[in-house]
C-alpha positions in Angstrom: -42.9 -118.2 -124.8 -46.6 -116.5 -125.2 -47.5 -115.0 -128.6 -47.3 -111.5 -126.9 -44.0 -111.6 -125.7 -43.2 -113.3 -129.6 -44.6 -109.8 -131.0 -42.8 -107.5 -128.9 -39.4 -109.1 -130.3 -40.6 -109.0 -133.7 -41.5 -105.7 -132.8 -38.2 -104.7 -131.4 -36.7 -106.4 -134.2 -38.2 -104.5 -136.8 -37.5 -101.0 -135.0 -34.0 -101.9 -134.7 -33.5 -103.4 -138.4 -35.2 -100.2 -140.3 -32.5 -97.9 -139.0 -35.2 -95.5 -137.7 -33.7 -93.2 -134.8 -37.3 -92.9 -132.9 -37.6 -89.6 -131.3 -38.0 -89.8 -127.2 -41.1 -88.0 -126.8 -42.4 -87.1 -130.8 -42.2 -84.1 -132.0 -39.7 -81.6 -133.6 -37.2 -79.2 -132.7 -34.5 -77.0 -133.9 -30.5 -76.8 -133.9 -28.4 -73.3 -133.6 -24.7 -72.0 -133.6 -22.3 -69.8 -134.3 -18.4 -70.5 -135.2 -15.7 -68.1 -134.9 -12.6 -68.3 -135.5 -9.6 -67.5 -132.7 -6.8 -65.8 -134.0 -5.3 -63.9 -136.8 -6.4 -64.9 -140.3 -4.9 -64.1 -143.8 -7.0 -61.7 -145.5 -8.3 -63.9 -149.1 -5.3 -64.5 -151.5 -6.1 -62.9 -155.1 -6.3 -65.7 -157.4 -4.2 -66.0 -160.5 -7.0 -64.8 -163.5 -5.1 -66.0 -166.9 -7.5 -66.6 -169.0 -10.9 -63.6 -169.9 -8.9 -60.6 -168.2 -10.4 -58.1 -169.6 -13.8 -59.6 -168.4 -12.9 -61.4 -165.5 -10.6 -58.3 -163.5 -12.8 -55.4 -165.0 -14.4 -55.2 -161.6 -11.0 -55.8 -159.4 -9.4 -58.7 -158.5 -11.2 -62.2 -158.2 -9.9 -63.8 -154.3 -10.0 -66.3 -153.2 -13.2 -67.4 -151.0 -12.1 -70.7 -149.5 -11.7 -69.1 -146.0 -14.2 -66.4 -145.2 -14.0 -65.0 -141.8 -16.1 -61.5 -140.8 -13.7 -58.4 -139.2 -15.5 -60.1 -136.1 -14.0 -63.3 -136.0 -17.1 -65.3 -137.7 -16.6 -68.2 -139.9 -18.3 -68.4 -143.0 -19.5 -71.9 -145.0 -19.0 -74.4 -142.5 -21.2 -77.2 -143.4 -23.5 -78.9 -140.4 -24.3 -81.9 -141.6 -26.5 -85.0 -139.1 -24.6 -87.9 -139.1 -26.5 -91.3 -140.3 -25.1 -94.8 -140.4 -25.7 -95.9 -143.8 -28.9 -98.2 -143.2 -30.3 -95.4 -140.8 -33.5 -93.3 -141.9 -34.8 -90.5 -140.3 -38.4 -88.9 -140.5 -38.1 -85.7 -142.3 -41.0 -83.0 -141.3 -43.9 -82.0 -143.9 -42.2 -78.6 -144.3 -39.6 -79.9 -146.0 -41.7 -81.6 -148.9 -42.1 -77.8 -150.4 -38.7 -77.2 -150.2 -37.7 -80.3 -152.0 -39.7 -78.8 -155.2 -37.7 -75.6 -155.4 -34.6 -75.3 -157.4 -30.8 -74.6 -155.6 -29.4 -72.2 -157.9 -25.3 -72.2 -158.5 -24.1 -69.0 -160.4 -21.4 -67.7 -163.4 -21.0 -64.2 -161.3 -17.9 -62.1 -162.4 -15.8 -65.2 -162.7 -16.6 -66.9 -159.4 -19.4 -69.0 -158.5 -22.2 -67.9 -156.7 -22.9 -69.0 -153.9 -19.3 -70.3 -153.3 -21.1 -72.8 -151.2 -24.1 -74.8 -151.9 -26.9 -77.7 -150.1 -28.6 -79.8 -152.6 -30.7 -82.8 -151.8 -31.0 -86.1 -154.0 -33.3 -85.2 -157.0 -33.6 -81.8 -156.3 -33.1 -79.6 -159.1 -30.0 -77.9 -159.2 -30.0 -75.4 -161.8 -26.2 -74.1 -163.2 -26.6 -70.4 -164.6 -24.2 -68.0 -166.6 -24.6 -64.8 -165.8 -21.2 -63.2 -167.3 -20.8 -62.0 -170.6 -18.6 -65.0 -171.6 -18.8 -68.8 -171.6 -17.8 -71.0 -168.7 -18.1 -75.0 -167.3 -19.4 -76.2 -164.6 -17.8 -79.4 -163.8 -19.5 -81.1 -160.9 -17.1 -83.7 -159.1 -18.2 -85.4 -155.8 -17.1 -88.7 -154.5 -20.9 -90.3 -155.3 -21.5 -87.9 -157.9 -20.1 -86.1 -161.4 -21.9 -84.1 -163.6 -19.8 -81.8 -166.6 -22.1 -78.8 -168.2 -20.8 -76.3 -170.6 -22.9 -73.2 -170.0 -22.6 -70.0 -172.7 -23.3 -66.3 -171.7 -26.8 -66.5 -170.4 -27.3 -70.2 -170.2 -29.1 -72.1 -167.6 -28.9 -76.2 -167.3 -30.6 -77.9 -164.6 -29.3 -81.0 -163.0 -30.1 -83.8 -160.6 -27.4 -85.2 -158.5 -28.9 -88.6 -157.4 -26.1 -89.7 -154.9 -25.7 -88.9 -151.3 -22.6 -87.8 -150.4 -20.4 -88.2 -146.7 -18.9 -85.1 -147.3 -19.3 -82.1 -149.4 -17.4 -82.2 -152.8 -16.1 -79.6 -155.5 -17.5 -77.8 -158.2 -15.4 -76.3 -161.3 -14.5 -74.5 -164.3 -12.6 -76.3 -166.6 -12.3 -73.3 -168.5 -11.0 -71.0 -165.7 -8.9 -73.1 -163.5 -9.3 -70.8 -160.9 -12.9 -71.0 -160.1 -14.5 -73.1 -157.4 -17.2 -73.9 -155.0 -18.3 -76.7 -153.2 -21.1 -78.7 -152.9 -23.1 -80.5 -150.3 -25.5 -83.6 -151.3 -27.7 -85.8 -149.1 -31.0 -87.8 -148.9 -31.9 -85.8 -145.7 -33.0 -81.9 -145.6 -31.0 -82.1 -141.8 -27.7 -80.2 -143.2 -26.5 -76.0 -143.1 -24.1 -73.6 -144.3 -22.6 -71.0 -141.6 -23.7 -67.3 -143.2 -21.6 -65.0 -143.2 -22.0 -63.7 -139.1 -21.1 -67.5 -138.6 -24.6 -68.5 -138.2 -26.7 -71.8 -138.7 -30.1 -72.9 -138.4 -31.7 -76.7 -138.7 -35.2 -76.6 -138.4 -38.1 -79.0 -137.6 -35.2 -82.1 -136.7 -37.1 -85.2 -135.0 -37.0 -85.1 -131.1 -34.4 -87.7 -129.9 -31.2 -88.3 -130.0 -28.8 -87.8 -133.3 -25.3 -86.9 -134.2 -24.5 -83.5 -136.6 -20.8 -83.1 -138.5 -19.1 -79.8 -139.2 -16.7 -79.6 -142.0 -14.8 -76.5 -143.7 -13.1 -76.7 -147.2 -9.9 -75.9 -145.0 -9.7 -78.2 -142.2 -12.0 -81.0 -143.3 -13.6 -82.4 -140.2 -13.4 -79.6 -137.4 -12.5 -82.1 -134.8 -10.8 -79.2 -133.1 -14.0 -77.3 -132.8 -14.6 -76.2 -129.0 -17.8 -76.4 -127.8 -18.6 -75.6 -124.6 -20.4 -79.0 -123.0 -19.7 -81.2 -125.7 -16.8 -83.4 -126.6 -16.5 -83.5 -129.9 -15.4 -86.6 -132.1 -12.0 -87.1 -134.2 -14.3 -87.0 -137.5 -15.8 -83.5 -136.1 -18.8 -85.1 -134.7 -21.4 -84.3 -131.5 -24.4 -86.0 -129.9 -27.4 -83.5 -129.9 -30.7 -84.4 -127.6 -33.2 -82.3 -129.4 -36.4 -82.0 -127.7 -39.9 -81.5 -129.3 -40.5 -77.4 -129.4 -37.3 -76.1 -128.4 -34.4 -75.1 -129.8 -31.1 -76.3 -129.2 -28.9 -73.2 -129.3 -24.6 -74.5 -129.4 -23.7 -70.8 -128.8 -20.4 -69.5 -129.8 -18.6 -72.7 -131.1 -15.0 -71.7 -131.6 -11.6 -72.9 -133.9 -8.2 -71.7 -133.7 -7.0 -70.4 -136.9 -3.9 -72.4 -137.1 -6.4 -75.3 -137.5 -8.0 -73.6 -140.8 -4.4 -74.7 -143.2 -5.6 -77.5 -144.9 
């Protein structure tokens, strides 16, 4: 065998064995959607406050935020998340290098945490505030990660969750049983929360090939999810071409509401 043809499979090799997804033509692009729901869904349950009510209920009742759907149908805090085998890297765009220096911020609001849904990176800082008028406890629990912070009126702690999570995980109060939220942490910038119109946005994700997740706190994996030209997997999974300068729009991506009971 010559010594070029020796190269190219050392070459080929070494593609294959650092995990790298190349991108077909270089470049970057973007990934888009909207979910909505189909169907008739519960309007949020009031949670039971037993603890702080004069505080905590001054304002009305605290509900339940685990299912947030728009009067239009539009499903809130569905997490899109690119799917990586665990020896797989992918290039992350320059953009994303500010980013990683600015803090995620996870509130005390009225008894609730705010936002009930958060994206954290690896060594980001993630800093826990207490904005109400009385003490609470943000207790952290994620299958890679755990982190337990006791935060009095006012206080702000900052944390690093150095772990990469599969799927999102829970955050606590351990003083209010009732409050939650839930958190998302990963290596890769490539992950998105629906807003509240159901809307998501990736930006500046190689060119090439890749596979993105969707998960809600109330299905899990939205293997049911309905998207029109894609089959999607039994652990809620798609394959995405993106190509450099466009932007891959997934339109209306719809779930029947008997699916959101978990």
């Amino acid at each position: 065998m010559s010594i070029r043809w020796i190269l190219c499979w050392v070459t080929l090799a070494f593609v294959m064995a650092s995990g790298v997804a190349q991108a077909e033509d270089g470049g970057w692009g973007h990934l888009s959607g909207r979910f909505q729901v189909v169907g008739e869904v519960a309007a949020p349950a009031k949670k039971s406050v037993d603890k702080d009510q004069s505080f905590c209920l001054k304002d009305g009742d605290v509900l339940d935020e685990n299912l947030l759907v728009d009067a239009n149908g539009h499903l809130q805090d569905v997490f899109v998340m690119m799917f990586l085998r665990p020896d797989e890297k992918v290039p992350v765009h320059p953009s994303y290098d500010a980013l990683l220096d600015q803090a995620v911020v996870l509130d005390n609001v009225r008894c609730r945490f705010a936002p009930h849904a958060v994206f954290v990176r690896t060594g980001q800082r993630l800093t826990l505030k207490n904005s109400d008028e009385i003490g609470h406890n943000c207790h952290i629990i994620t299958f890679a990660n755990e982190e337990n912070v006791n935060l009095p009126s006012g206080g702000s702690v900052d944390v690093r969750l150095k772990n990469p999570d599969r799927t999102p995980g829970n955050v606590v109060c351990d003083i209010h049983k009732w409050m939650d939220a839930i958190v998302l942490v990963r290596e890769e910038p490539y992950a998105a929360i629906s807003a509240q119109d159901g809307t998501f946005r990736i930006e500046n994700i190689p060119a090439g090939s890749w596979k993105f997740q969707f998960w809600h706190k109330k299905a899990g994996y939205l293997s049911k999810l309905e998207i029109d030209g894609y089959e999607i997997g039994r652990r809620g999974e798609i394959d995405v071409t993106i190509a450099d300068g466009a932007e891959l729009n997934l339109g209306t991506m719809k779930i029947g509401a008997e699916h959101l009971n978990k």
